[in-house]
C-alpha positions as CSV (number, residue, x, y, z in Angstrom):
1,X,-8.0,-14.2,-25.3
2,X,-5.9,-17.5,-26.6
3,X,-2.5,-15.3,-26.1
4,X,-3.7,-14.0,-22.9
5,X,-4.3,-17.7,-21.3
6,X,-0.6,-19.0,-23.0
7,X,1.2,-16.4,-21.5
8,X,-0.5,-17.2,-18.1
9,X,0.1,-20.7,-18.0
10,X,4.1,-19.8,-19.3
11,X,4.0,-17.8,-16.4
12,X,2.8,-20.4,-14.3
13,X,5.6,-22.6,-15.4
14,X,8.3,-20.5,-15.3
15,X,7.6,-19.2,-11.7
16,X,6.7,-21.3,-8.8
17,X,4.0,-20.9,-6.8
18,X,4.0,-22.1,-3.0
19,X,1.7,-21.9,-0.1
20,X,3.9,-21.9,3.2
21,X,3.3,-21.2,7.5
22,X,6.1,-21.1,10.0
23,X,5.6,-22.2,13.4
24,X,7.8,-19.8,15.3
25,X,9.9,-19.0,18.5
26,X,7.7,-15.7,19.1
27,X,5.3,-13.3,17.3
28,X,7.6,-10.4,16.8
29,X,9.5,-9.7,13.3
30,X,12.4,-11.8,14.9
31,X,10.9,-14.5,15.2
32,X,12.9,-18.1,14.3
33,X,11.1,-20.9,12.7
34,X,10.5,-23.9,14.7
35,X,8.4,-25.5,11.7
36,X,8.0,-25.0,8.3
37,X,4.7,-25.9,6.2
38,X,5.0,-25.9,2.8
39,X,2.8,-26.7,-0.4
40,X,3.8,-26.3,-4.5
41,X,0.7,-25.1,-5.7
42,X,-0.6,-24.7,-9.5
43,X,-3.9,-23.6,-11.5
44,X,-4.9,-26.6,-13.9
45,X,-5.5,-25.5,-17.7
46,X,-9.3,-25.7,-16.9
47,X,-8.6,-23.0,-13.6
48,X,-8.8,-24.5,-10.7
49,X,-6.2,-24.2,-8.1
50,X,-4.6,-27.5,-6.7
51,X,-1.7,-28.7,-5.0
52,X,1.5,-30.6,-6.3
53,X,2.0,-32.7,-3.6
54,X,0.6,-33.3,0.1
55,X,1.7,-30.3,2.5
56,X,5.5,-30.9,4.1
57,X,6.2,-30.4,7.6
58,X,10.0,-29.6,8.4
59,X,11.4,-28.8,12.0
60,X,14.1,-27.3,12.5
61,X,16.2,-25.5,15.4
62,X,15.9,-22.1,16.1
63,X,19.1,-19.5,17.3
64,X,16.6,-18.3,19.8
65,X,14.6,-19.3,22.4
66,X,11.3,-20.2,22.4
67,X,8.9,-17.7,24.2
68,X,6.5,-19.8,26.3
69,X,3.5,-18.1,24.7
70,X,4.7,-20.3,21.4
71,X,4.5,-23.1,23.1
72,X,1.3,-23.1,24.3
73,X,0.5,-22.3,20.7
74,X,2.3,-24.6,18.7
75,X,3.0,-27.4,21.6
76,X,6.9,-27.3,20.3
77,X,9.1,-26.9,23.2
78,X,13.0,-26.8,22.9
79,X,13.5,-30.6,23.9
80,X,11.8,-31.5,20.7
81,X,13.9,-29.6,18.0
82,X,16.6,-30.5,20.3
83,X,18.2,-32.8,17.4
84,X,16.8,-31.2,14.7
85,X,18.9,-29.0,12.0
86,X,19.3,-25.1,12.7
87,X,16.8,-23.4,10.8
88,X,19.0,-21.5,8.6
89,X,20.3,-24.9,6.8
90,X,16.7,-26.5,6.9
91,X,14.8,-24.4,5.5
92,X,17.2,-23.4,2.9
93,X,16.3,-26.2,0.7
94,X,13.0,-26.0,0.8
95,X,12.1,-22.5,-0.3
96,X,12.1,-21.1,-4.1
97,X,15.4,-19.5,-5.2
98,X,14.4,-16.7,-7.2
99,X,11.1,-15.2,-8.3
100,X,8.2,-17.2,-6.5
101,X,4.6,-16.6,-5.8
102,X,4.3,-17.4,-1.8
103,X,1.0,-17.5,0.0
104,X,0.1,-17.6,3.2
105,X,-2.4,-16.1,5.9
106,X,-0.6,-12.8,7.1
107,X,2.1,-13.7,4.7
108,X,4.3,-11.3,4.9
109,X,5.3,-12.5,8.6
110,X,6.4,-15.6,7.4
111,X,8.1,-14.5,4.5
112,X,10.1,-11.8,7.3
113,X,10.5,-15.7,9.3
114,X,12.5,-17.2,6.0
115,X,14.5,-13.8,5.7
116,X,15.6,-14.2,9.5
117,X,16.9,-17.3,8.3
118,X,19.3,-16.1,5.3
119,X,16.6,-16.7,2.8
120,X,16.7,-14.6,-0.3
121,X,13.2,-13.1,-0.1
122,X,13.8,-9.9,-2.8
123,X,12.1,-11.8,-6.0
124,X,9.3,-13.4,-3.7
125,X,6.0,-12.0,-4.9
126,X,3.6,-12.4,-2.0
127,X,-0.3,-13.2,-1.9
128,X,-2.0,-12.7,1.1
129,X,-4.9,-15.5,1.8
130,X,-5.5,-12.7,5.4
131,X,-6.1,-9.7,2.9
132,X,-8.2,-11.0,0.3
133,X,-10.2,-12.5,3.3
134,X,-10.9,-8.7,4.4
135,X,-11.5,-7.7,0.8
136,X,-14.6,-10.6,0.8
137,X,-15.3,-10.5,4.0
138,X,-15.6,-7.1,5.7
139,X,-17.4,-8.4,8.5
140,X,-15.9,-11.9,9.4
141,X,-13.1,-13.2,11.7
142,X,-10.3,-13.2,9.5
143,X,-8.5,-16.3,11.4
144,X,-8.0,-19.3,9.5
145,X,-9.7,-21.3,11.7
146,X,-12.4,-18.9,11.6
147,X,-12.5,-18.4,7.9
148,X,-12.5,-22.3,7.8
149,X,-15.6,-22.9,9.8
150,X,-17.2,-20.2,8.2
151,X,-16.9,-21.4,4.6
152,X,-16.3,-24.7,4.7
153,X,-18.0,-25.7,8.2
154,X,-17.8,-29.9,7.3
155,X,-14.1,-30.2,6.7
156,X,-13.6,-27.8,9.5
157,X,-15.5,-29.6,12.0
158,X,-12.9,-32.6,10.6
159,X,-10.1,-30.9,10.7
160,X,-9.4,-27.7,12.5
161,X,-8.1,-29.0,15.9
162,X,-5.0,-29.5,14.1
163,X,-4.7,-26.1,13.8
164,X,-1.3,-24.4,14.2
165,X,0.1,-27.5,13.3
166,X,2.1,-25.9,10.2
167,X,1.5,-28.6,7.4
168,X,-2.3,-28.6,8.2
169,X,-2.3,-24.7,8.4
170,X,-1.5,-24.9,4.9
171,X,-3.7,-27.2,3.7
172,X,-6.5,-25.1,5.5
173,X,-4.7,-22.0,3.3
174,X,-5.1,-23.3,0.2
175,X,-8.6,-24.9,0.6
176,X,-9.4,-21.2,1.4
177,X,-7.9,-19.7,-1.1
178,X,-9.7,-22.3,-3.5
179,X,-12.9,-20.6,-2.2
180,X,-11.5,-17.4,-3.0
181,X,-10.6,-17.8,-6.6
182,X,-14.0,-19.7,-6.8
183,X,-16.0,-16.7,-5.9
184,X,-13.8,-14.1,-7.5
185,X,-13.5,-15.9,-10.8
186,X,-9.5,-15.5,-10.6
187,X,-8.0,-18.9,-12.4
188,X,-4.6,-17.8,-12.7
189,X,-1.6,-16.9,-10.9
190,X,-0.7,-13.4,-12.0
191,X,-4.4,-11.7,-11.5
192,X,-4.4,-13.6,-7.5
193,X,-1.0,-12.0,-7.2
194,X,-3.0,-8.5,-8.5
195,X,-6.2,-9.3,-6.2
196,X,-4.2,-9.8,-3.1
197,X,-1.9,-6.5,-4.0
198,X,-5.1,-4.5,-4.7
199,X,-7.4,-5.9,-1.5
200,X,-3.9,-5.1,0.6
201,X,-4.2,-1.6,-0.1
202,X,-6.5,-0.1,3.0
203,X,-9.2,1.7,3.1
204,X,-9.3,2.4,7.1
205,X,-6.8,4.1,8.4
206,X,-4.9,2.2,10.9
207,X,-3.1,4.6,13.3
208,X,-2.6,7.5,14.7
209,X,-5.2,10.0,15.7
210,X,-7.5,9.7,12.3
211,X,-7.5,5.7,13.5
212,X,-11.0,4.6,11.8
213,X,-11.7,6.8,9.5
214,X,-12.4,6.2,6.0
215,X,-8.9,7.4,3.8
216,X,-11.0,8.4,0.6
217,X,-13.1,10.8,3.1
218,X,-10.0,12.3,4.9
219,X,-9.2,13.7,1.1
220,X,-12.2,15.8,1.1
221,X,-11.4,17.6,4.6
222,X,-8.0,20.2,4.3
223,X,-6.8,19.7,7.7
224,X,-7.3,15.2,7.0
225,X,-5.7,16.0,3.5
226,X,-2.6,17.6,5.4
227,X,-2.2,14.4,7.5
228,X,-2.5,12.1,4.7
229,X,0.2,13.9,3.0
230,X,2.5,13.4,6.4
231,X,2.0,10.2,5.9
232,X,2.9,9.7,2.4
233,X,6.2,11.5,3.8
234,X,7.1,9.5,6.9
235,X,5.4,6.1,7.4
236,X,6.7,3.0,6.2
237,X,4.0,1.2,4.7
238,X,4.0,0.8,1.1
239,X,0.2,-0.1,0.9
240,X,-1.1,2.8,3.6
241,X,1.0,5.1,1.5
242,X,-0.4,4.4,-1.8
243,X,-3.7,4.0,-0.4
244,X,-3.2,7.6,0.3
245,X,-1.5,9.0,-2.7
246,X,-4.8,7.2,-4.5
247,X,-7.1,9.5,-2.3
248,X,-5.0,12.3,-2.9
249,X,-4.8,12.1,-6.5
């Protein structure tokens, strides 16, 4: 057990861990960043997951423009990035070189955000606040306000008009994820990296004309099992697909 612990807390040192949210110029995997939110985080040696610092804010100017739906959600319009640096040379110094634990809610959109700015995202190894969320709460709204008010109703009431404001989304992200790792037991990096890999893995299907149905039933019909294997073989979804290799196997 003592080797166990040392070589999580080497890992924790040797590779950073950072909670991040873009504020973007659309919803779409082309999306620009407008804002970057960003937060070193670190288990202590008694556990307990905490920040480094106080959550960053860093605007910065987009190549494209800003759809008006943004707007209305983020309140950043054009005139105020106007003077701002272009996102590609803003954010660059901000983000982890290298291998990185990055969390966020839906993370893998804002990870796709620092890769549409040059960012070297290949060694990033993501943890998803949105999927564990699913995983613990089936039957919740999974929105980080939502989440917020649901299980931790005081700071929300406090806090959560500032909501898509990217340095308090996350410091809303990690107080979740705090709540996560205090109800899962997790009190290390690696095994939250695991959690959010395994609770990413679905167990619904998500599209196509089985949408709904349970994946580990489908393996028990023949003609379900056929379409399962079609999708092992043509969709592009590294967690669907194992999901059904696993019912397969």
């Amino acid at each position: 057990m003592t080797t166990a612990n040392n070589s999580n807390n080497s890992e924790m040192i040797a590779i950073p861990a950072v909670a991040i949210d873009f504020e973007t110029t659309c919803a779409t995997s082309e999306a620009q960043a407008t804002e970057l939110g960003l937060c070193p985080i670190i288990f202590s040696a008694n556990g307990i997951l905490n920040p480094r610092i106080d959550a960053v804010a860093i605007r910065c100017k987009p190549e494209r423009d800003i759809s008006f739906g943004s707007m209305a959600v983020t309140g950043i319009c054009p005139e105020d990035i106007a003077n701002e640096p272009s996102h590609r040379s803003a954010l660059l110094p901000w983000l982890p070189k290298g291998p990185a634990y990055i969390v966020g809610h839906n993370v893998d959109y804002d990870i796709q955000v620092a890769k549409n700015a040059g960012i070297d995202v290949s060694e990033y190894k993501a943890i998803c606040t949105l999927a564990i969320a699913r995983e613990l709460y089936p039957d919740a709204q999974h929105s980080l306000g939502a989440l917020l008010y649901m299980l931790d109703y005081d700071y929300a009431r406090q806090h959560a008009q500032n909501a898509h404001s990217a340095a308090h989304d996350v410091r809303f992200c990690i107080r979740l994820l705090r709540i996560f790792c205090r109800e899962t037991g997790i009190t290390d990096m690696q095994s939250l990296y695991e959690y959010s890999e395994q609770a990413r893995i679905p167990k619904v299907l998500p599209m196509g004309k089985h949408k709904g149905k349970l994946i580990k039933d489908m393996a028990n019909q023949p003609k379900d099992r056929e379409y399962l294997e079609w999708v092992i073989g043509n969709v592009d979804n590294a967690y669907l697909v194992k999901a059904c290799q696993q019912a397969l196997s």
